[in-house]
Predicted model as a PDB file, atoms N, CA, C, CB and O in Angstrom, pLDDT in the B-factor column:
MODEL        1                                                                  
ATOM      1  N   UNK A   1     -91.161  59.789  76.441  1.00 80.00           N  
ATOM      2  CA  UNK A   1     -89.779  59.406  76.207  1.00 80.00           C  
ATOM      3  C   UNK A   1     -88.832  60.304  77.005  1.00 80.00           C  
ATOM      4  CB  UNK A   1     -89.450  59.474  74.708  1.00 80.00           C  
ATOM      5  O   UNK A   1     -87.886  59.881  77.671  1.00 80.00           O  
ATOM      6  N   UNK A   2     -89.269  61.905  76.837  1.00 82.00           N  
ATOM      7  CA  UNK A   2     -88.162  62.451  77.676  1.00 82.00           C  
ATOM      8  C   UNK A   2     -88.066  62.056  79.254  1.00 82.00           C  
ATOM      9  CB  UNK A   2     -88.280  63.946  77.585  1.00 82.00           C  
ATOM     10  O   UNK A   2     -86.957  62.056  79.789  1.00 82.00           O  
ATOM     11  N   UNK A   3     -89.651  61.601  80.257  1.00 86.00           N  
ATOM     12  CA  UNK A   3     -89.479  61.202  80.891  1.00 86.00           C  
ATOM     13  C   UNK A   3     -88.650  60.162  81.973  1.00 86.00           C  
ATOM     14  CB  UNK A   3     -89.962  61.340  80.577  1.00 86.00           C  
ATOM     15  O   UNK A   3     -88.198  60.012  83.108  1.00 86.00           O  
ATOM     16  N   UNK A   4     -88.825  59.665  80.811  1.00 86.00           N  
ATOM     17  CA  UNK A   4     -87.953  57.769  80.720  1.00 86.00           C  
ATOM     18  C   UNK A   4     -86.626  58.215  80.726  1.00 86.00           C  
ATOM     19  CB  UNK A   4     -88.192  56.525  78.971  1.00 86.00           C  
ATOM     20  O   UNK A   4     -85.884  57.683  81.552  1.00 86.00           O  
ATOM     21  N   UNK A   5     -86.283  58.853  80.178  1.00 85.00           N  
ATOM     22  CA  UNK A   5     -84.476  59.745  80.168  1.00 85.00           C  
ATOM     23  C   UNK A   5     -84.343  60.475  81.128  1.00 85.00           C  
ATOM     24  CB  UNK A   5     -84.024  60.868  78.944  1.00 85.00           C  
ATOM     25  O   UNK A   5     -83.183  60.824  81.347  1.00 85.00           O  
ATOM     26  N   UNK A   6     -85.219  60.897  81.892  1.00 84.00           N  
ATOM     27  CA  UNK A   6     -84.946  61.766  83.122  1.00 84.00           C  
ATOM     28  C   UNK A   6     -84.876  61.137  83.927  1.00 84.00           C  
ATOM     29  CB  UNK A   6     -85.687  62.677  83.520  1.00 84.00           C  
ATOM     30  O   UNK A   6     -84.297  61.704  84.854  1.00 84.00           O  
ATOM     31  N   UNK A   7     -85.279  59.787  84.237  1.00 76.00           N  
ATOM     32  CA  UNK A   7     -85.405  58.890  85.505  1.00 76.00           C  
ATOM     33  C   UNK A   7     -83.951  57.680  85.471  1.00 76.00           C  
ATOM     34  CB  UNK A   7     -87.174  57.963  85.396  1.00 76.00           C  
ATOM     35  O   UNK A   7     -83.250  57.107  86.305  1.00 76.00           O  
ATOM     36  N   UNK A   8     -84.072  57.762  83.829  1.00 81.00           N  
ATOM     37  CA  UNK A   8     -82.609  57.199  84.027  1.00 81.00           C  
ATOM     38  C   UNK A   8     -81.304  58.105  84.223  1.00 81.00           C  
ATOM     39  CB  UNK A   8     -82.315  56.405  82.832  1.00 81.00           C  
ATOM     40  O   UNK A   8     -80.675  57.634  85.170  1.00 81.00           O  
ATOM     41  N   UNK A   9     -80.819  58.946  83.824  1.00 82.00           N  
ATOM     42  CA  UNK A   9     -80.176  59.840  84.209  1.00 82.00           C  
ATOM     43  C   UNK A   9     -80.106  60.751  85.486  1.00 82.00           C  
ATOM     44  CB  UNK A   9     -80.309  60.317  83.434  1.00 82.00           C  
ATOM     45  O   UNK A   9     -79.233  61.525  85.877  1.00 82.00           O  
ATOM     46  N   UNK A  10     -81.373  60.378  86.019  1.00 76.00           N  
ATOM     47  CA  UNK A  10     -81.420  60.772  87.684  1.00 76.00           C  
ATOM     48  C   UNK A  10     -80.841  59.533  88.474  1.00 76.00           C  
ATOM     49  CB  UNK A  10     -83.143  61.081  88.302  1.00 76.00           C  
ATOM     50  O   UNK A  10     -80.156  59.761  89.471  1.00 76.00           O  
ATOM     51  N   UNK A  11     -81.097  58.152  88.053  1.00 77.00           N  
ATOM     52  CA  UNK A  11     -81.203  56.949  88.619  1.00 77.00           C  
ATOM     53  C   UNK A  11     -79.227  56.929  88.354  1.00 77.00           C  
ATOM     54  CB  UNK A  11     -82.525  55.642  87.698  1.00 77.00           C  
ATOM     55  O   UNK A  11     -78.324  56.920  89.191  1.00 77.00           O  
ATOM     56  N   UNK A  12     -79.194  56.927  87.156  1.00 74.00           N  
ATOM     57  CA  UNK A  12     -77.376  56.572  87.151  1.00 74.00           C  
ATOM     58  C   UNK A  12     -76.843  57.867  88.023  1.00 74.00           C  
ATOM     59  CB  UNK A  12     -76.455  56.594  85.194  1.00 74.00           C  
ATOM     60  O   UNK A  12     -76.010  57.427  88.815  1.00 74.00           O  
ATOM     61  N   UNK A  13     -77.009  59.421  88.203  1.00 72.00           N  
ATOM     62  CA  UNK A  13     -76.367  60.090  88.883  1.00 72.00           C  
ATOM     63  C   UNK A  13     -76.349  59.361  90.663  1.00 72.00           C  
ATOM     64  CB  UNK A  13     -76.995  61.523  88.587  1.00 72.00           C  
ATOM     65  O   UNK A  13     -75.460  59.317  91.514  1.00 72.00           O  
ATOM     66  N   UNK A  14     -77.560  58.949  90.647  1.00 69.00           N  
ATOM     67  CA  UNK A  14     -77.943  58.672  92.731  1.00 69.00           C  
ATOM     68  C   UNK A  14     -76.981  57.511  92.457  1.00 69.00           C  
ATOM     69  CB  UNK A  14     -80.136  58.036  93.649  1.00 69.00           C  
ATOM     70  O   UNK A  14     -75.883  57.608  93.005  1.00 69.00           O  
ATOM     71  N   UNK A  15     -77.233  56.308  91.616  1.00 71.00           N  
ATOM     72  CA  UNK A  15     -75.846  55.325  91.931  1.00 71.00           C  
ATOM     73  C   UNK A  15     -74.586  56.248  91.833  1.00 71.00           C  
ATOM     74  CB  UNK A  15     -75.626  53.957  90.694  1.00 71.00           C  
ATOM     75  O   UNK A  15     -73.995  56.432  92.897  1.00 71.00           O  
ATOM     76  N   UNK A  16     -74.186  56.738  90.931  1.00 67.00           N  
ATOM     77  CA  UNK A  16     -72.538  57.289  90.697  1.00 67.00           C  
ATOM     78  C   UNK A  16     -72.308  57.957  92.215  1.00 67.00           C  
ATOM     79  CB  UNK A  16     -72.306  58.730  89.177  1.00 67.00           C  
ATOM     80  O   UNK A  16     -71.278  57.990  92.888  1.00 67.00           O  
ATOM     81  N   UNK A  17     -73.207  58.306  92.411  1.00 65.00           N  
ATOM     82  CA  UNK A  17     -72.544  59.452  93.591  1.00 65.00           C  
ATOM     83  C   UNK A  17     -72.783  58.722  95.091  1.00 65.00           C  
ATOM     84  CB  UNK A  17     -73.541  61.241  93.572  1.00 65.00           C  
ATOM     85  O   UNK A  17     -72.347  59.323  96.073  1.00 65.00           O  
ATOM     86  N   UNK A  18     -73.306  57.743  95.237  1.00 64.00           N  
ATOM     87  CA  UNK A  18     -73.595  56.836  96.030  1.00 64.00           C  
ATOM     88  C   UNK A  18     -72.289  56.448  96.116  1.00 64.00           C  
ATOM     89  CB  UNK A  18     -74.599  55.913  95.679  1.00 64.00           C  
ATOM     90  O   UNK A  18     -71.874  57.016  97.125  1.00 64.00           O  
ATOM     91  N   UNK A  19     -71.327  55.753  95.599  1.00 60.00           N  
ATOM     92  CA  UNK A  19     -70.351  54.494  94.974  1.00 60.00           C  
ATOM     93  C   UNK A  19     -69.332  55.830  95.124  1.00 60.00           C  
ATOM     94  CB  UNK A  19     -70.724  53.513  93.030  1.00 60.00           C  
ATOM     95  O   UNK A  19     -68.729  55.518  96.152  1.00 60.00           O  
ATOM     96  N   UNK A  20     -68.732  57.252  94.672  1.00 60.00           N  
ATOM     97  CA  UNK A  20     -68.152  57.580  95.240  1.00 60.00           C  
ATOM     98  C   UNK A  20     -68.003  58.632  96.691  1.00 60.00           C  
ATOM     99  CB  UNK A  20     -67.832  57.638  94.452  1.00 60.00           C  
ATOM    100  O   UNK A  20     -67.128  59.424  97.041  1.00 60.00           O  
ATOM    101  N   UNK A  21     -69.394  58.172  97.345  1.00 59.00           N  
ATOM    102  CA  UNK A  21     -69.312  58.441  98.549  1.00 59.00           C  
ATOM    103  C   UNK A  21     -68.537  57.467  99.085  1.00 59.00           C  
ATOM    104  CB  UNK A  21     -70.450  58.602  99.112  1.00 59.00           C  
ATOM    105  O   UNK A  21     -67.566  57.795  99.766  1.00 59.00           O  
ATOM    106  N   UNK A  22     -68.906  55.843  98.817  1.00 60.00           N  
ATOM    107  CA  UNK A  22     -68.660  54.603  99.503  1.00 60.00           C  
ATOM    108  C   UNK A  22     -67.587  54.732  99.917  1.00 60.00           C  
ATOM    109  CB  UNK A  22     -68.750  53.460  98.875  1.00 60.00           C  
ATOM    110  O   UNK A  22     -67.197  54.971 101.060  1.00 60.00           O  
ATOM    111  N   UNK A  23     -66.622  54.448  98.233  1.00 56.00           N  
ATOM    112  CA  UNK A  23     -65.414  54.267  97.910  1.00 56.00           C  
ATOM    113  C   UNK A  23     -64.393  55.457  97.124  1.00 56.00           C  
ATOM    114  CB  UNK A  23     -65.586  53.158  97.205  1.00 56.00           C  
ATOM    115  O   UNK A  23     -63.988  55.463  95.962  1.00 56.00           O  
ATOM    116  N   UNK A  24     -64.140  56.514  98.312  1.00 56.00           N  
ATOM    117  CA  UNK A  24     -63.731  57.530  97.290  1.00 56.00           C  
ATOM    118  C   UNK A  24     -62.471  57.443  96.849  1.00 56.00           C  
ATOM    119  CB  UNK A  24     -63.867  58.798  97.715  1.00 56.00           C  
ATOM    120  O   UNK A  24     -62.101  58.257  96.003  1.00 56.00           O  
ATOM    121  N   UNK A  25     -61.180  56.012  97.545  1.00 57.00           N  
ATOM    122  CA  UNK A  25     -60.179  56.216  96.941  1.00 57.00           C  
ATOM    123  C   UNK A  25     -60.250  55.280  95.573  1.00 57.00           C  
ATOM    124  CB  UNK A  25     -59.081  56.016  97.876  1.00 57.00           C  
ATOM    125  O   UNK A  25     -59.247  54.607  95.334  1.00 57.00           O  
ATOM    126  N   UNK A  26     -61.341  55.200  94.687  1.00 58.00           N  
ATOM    127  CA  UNK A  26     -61.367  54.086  93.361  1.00 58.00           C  
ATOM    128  C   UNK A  26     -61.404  55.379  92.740  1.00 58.00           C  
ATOM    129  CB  UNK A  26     -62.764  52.735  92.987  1.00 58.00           C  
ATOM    130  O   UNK A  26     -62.062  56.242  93.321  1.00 58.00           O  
ATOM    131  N   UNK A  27     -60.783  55.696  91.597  1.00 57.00           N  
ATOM    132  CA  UNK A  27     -61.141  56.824  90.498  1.00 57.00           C  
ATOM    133  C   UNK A  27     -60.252  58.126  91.277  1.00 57.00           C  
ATOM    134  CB  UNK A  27     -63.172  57.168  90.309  1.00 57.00           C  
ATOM    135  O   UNK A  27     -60.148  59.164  90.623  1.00 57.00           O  
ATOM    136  N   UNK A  28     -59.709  58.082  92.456  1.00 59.00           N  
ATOM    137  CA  UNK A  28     -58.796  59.530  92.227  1.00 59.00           C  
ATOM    138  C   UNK A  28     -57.104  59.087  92.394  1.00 59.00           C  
ATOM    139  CB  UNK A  28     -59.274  60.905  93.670  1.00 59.00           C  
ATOM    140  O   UNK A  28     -56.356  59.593  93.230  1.00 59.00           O  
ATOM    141  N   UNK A  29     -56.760  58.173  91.533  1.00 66.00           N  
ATOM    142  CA  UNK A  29     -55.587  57.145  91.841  1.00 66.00           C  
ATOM    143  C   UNK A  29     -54.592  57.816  90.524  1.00 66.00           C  
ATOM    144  CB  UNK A  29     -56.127  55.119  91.673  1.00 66.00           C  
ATOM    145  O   UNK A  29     -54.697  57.403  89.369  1.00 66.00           O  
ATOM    146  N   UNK A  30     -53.742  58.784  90.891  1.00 72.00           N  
ATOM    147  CA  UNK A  30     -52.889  59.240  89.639  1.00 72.00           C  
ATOM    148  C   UNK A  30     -51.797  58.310  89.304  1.00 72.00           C  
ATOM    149  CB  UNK A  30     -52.229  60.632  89.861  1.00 72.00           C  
ATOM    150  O   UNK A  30     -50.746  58.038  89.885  1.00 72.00           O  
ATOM    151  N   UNK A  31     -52.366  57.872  88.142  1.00 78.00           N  
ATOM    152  CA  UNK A  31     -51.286  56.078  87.910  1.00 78.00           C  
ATOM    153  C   UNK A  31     -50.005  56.690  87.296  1.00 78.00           C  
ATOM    154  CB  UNK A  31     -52.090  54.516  86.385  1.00 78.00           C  
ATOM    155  O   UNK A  31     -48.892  56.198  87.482  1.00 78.00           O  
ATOM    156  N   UNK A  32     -50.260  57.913  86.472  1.00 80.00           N  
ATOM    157  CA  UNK A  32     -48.671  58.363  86.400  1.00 80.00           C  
ATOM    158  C   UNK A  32     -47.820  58.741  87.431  1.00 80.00           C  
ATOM    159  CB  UNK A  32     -48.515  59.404  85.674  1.00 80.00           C  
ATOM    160  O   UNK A  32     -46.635  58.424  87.335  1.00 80.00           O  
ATOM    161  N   UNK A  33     -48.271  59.459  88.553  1.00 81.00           N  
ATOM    162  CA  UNK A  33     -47.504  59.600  89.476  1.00 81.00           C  
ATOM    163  C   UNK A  33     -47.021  58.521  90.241  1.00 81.00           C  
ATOM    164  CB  UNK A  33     -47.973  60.347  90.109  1.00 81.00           C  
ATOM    165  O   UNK A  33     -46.031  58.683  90.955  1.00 81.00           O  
ATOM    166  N   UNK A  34     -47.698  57.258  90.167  1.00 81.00           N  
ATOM    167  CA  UNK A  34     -47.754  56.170  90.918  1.00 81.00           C  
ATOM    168  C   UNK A  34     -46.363  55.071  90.268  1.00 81.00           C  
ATOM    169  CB  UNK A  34     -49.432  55.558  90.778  1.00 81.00           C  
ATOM    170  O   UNK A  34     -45.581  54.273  90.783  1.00 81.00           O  
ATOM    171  N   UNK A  35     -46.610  55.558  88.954  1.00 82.00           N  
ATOM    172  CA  UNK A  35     -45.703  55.012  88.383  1.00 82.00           C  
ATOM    173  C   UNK A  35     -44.181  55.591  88.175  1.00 82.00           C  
ATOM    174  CB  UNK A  35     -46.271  54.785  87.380  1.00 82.00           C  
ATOM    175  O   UNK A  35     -43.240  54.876  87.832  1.00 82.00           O  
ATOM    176  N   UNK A  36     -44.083  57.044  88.445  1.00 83.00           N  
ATOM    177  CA  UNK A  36     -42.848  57.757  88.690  1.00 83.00           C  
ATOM    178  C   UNK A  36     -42.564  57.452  90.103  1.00 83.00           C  
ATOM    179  CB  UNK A  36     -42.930  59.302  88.402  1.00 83.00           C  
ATOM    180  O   UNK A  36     -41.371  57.667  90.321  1.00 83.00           O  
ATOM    181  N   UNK A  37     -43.046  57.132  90.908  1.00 83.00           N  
ATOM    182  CA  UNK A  37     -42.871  57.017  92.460  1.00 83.00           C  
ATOM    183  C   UNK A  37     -41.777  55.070  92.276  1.00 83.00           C  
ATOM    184  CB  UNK A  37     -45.135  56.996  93.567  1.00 83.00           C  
ATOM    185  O   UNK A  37     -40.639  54.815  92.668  1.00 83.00           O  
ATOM    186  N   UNK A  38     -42.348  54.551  91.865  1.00 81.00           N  
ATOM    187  CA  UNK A  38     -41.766  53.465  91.967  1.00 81.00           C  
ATOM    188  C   UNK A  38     -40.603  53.195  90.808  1.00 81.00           C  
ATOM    189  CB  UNK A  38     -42.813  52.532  92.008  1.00 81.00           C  
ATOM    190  O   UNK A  38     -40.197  52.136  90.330  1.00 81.00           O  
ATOM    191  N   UNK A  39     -40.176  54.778  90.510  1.00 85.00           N  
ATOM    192  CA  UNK A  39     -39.100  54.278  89.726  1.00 85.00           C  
ATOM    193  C   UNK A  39     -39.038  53.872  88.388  1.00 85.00           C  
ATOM    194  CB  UNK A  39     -38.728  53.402  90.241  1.00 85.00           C  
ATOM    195  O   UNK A  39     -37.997  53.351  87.987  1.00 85.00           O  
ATOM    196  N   UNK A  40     -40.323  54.083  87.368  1.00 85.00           N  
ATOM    197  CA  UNK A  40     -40.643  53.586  86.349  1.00 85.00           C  
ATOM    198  C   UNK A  40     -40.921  55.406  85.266  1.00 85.00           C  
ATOM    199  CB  UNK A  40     -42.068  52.355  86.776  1.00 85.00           C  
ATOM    200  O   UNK A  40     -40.710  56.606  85.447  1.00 85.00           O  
ATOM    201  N   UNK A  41     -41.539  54.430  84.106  1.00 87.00           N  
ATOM    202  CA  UNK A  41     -41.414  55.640  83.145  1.00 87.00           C  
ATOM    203  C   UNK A  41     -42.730  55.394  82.577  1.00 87.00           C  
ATOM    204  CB  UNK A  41     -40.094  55.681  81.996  1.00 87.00           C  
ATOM    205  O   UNK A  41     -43.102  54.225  82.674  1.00 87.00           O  
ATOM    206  N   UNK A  42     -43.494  56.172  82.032  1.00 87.00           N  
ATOM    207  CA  UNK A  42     -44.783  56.098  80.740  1.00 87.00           C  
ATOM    208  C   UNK A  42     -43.862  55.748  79.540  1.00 87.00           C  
ATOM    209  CB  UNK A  42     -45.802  57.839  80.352  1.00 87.00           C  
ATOM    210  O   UNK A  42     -42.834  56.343  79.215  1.00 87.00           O  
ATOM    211  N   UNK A  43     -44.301  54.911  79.081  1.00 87.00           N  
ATOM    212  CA  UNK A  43     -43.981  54.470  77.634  1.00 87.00           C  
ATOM    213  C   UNK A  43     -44.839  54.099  76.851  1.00 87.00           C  
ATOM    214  CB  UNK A  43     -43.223  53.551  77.526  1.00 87.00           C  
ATOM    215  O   UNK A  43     -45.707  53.482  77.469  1.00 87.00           O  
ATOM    216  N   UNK A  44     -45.155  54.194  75.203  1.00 88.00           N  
ATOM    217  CA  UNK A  44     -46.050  53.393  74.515  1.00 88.00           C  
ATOM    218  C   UNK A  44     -45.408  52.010  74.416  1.00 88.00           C  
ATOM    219  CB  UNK A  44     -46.396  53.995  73.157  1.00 88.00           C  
ATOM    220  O   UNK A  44     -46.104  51.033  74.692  1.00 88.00           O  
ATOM    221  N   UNK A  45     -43.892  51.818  73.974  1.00 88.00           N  
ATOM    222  CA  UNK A  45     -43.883  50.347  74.247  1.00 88.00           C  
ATOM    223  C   UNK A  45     -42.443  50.493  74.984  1.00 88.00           C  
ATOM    224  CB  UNK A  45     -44.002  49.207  72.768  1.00 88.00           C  
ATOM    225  O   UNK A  45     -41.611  51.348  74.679  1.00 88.00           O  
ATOM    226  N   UNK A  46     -42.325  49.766  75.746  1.00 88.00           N  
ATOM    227  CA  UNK A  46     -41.164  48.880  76.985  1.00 88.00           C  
ATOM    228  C   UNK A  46     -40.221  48.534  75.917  1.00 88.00           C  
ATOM    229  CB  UNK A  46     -41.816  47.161  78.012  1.00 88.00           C  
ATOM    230  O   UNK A  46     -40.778  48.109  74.905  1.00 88.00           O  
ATOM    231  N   UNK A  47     -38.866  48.605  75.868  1.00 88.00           N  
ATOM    232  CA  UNK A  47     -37.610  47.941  75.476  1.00 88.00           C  
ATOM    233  C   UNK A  47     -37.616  46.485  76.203  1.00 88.00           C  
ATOM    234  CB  UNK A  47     -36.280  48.881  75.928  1.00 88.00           C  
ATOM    235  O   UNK A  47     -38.550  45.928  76.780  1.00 88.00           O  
ATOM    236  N   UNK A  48     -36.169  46.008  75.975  1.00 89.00           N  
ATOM    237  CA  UNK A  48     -36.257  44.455  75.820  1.00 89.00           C  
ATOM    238  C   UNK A  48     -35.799  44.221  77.261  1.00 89.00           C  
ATOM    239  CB  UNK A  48     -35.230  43.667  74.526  1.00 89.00           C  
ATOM    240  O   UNK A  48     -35.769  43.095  77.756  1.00 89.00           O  
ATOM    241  N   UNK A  49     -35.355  45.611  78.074  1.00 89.00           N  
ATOM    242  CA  UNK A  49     -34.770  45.620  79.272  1.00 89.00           C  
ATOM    243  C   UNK A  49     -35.259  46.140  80.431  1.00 89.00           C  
ATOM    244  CB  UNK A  49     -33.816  46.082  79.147  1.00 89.00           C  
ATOM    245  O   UNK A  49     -34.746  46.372  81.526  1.00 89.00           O  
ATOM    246  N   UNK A  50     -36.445  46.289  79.939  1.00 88.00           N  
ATOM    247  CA  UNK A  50     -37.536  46.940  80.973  1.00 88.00           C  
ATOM    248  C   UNK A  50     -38.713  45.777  81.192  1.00 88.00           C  
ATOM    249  CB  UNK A  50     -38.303  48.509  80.257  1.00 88.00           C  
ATOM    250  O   UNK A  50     -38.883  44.888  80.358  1.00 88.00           O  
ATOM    251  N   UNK A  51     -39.573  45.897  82.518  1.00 87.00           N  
ATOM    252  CA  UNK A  51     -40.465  45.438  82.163  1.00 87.00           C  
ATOM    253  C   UNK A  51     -41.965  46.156  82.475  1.00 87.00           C  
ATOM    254  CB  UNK A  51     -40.227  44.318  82.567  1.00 87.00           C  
ATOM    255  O   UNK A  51     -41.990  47.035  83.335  1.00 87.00           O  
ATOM    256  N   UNK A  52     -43.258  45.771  81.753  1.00 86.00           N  
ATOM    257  CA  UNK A  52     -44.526  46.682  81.853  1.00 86.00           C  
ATOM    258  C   UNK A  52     -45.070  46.011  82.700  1.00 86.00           C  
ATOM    259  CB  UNK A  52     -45.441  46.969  80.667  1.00 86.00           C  
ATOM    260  O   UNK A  52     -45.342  44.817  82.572  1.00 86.00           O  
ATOM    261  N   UNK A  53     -45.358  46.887  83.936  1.00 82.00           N  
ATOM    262  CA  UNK A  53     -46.177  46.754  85.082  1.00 82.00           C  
ATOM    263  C   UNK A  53     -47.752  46.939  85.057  1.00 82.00           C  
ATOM    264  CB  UNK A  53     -45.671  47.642  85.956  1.00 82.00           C  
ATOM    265  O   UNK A  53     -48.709  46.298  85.491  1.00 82.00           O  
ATOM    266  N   UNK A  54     -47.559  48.206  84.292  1.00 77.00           N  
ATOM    267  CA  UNK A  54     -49.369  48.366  84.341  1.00 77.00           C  
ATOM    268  C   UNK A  54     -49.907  49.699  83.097  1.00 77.00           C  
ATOM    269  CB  UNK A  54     -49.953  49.065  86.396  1.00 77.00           C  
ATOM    270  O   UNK A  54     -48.879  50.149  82.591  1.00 77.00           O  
ATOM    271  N   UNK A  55     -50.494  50.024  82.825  1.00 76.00           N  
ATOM    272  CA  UNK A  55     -50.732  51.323  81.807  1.00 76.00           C  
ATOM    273  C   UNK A  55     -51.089  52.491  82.707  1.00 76.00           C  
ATOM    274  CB  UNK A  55     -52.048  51.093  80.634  1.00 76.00           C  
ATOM    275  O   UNK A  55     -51.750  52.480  83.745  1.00 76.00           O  
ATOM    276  N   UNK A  56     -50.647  53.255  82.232  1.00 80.00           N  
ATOM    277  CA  UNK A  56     -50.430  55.031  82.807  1.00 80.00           C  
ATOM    278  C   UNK A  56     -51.805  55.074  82.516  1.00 80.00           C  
ATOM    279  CB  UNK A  56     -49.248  56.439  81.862  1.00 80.00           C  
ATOM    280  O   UNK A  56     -52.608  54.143  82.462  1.00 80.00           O  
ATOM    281  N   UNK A  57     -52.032  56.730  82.268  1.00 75.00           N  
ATOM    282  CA  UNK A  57     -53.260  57.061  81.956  1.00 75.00           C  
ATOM    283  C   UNK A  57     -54.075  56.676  80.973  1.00 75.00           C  
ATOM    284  CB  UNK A  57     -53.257  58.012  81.877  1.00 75.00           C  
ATOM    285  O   UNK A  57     -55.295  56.560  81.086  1.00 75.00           O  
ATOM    286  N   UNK A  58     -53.260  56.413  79.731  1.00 73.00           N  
ATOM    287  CA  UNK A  58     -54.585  55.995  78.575  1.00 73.00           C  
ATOM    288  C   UNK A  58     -53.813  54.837  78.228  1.00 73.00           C  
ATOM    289  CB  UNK A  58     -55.061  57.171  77.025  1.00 73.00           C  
ATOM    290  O   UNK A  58     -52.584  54.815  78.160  1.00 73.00           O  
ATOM    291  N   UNK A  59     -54.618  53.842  78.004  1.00 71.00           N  
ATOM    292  CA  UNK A  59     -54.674  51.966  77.545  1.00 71.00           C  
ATOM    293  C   UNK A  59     -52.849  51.858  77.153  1.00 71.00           C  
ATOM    294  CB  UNK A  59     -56.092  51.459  75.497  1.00 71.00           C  
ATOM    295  O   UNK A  59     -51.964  51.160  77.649  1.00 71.00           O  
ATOM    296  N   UNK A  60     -52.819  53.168  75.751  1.00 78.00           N  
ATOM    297  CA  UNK A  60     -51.940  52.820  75.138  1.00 78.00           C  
ATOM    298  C   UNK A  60     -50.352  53.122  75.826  1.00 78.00           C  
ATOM    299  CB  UNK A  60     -52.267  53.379  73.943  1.00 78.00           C  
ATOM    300  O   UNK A  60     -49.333  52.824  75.203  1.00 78.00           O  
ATOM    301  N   UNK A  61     -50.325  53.659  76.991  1.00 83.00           N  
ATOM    302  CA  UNK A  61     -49.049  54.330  77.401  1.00 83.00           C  
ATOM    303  C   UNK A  61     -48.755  53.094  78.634  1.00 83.00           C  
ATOM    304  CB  UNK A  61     -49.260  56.226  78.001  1.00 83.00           C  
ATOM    305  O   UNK A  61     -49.670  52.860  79.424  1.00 83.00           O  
ATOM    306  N   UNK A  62     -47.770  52.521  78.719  1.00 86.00           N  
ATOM    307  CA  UNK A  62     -47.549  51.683  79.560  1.00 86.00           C  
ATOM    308  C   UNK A  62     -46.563  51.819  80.825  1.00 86.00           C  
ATOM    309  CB  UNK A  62     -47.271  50.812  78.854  1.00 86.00           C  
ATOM    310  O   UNK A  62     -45.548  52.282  80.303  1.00 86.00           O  
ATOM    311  N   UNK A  63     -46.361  51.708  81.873  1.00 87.00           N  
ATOM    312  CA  UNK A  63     -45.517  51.587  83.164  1.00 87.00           C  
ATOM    313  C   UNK A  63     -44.271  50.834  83.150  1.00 87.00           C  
ATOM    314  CB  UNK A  63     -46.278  50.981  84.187  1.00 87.00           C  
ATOM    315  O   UNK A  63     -44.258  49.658  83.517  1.00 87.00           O  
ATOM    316  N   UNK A  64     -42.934  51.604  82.640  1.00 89.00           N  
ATOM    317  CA  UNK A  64     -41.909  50.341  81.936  1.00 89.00           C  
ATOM    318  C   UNK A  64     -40.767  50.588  83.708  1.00 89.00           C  
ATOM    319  CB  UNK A  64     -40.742  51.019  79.590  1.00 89.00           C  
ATOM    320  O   UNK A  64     -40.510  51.585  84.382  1.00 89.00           O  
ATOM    321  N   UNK A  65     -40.497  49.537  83.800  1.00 88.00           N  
ATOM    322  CA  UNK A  65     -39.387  49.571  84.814  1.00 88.00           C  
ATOM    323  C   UNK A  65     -38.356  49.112  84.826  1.00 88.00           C  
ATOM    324  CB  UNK A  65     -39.584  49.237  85.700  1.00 88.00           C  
ATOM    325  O   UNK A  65     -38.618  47.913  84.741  1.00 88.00           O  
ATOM    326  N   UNK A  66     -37.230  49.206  84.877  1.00 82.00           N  
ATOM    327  CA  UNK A  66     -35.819  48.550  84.610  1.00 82.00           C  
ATOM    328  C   UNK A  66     -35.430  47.853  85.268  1.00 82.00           C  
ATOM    329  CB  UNK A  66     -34.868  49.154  84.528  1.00 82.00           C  
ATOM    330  O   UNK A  66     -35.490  48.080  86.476  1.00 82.00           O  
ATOM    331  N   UNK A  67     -34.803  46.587  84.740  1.00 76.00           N  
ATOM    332  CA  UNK A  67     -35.152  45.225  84.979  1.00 76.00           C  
ATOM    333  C   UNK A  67     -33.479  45.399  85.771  1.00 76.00           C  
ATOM    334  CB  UNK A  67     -35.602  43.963  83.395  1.00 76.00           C  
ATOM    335  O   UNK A  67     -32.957  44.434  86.329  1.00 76.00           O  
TER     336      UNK A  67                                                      
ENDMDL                                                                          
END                                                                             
């Protein structure tokens, strides 16, 4: 059994690190900064005069921009 866990955990590291050799700009994309750049704010929820573009760092914080 520990075997079987070593080959998978060797096997997912050679993909992970494969995938960000490929593609290294997927995963270093700072969405808060991305979202202060265009003029917007982190919010958990958007007013009635804004609108949500996309979520900041975690699910619940959203990209509000003024409409």
């Amino acid at each position: 059994m520990k075997i079987q866990l070593f080959f998978f955990i060797l096997l997912f590291w050679v993909t992970v690190s494969q995938a960000k050799k490929k593609y290294p700009e997927y995963g270093s994309l700072d969405l808060r900064r991305e979202c202060r750049m265009g003029n917007g704010r982190c919010k958990n929820q958007c007013h009635e005069n804004e609108i949500r573009i996309a979520y900041c760092v975690r699910p619940g914080t959203h990209c509000c921009l003024q409409q």
